[in-house]
C-alpha positions, -999 to 999 in steps of 0.1 A, spaced: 557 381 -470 525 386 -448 528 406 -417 539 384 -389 505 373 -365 528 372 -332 565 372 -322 569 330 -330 559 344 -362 577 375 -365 612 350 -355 604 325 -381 602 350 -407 630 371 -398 647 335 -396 632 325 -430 641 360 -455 679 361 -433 685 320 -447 674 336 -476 695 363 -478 729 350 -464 722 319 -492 725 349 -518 754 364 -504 771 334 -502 768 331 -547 788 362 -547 825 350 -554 844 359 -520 871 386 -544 838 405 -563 828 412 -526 844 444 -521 836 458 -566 815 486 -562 780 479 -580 752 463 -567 737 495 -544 743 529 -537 739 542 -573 767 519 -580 793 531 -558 786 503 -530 799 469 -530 784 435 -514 807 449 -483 791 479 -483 756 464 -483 762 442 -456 770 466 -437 741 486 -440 720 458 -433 743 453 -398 740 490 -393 700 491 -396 701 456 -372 722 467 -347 699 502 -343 674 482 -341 683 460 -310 695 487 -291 658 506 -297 643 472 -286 667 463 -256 661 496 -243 624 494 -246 632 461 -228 648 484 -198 681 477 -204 705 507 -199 728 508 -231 764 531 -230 753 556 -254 759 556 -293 771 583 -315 742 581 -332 719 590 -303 713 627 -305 723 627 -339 696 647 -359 706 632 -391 699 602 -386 664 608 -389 670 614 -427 674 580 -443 701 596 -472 716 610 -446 721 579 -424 727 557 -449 758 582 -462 765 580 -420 769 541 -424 786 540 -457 813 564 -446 812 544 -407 823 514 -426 836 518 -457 871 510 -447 868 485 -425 878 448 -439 850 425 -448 858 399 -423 850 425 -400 818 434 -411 808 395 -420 818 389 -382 796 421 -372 763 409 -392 763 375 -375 767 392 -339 743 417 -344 718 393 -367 723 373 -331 718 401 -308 681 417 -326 669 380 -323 676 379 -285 661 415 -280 631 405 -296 628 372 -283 629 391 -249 596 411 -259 564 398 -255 532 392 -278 517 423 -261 547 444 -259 554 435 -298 513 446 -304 520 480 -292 525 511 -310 558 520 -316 578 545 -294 593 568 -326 563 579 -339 557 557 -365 525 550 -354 518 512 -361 526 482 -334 564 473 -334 554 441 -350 549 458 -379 577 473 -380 607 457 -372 602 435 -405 620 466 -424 649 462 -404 653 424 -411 631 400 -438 616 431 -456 653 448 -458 666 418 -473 641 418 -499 640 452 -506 681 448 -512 677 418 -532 664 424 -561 697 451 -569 720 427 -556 706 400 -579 703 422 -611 744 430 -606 751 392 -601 736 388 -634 755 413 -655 790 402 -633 782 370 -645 775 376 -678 809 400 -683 832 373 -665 
């Protein structure tokens, strides 16, 4: 997908790759959810996936509510230096939620999936054009697709290729 031209864009996109992505969750059979394989060298399941993808989402709205002006209690993860390592905070989030049921983390990705689009629907074209407050250097536009469409495609692909095989050994 194209970079997104303004935040109608951005929304329609993040809207398009999530249908996407919740349609190919939805092909994995509801007990295979929680068999370690599809990410994580092997050792994560579709659980464990989905919860990254909640954990990247809801780091993201808070960054953006905040730009926003909103005053947010304060996260473990806020003076946390390794979570500027992306090993590092992925084995954070892994180890955050690998024992929490899956109809907890299903119920979290629809909330948070819920909360980024408010946050960014609260930003405007101008404040989406600017350059990024972490020091990434390009206009938050441009980046908040890796935290939503982009993520889903860059999971997919793993996620697929383990459907495959499952199906193929069942």
């Amino acid at each position: 997908m194209d970079s997104p031209l303004n935040k109608a864009d951005l929304l329609a996109k993040i809207r398009e790759g999530r249908t996407q992505w919740e349609t190919l969750l939805l092909t994995v059979p509801p007990a295979r959810k929680e068999t370690p394989g599809p990410a994580g060298g092997g050792a994560w399941s579709v659980k464990d996936v989905i919860a990254h993808v909640v954990e990247s989402e809801r780091w993201l709205a808070r960054e953006l509510r905040k730009l926003h002006g909103e005053t947010l209690p304060p996260s473990p993860d806020d003076h946390n230096p390794e979570m500027g390592d992306t090993h590092k905070r992925n084995a954070i989030y892994y180890q955050r939620n690998r024992n929490r049921p899956l109809a907890d983390i299903q119920a979290d990705a629809e909330r948070v999936y819920h909360d980024l689009r408010a946050a960014i629907e609260q930003l405007s074209d101008a404040e989406l054009a600017a350059t990024d407050p972490w020091g990434v250097g390009r206009p938050l536009i441009n980046i908040i697709p890796y935290s939503t469409y982009k993520h889903y495609a860059e999971l997919t692909p793993d996620l697929k290729a383990w459907l495959e095989i499952d199906n193929a050994n069942q």
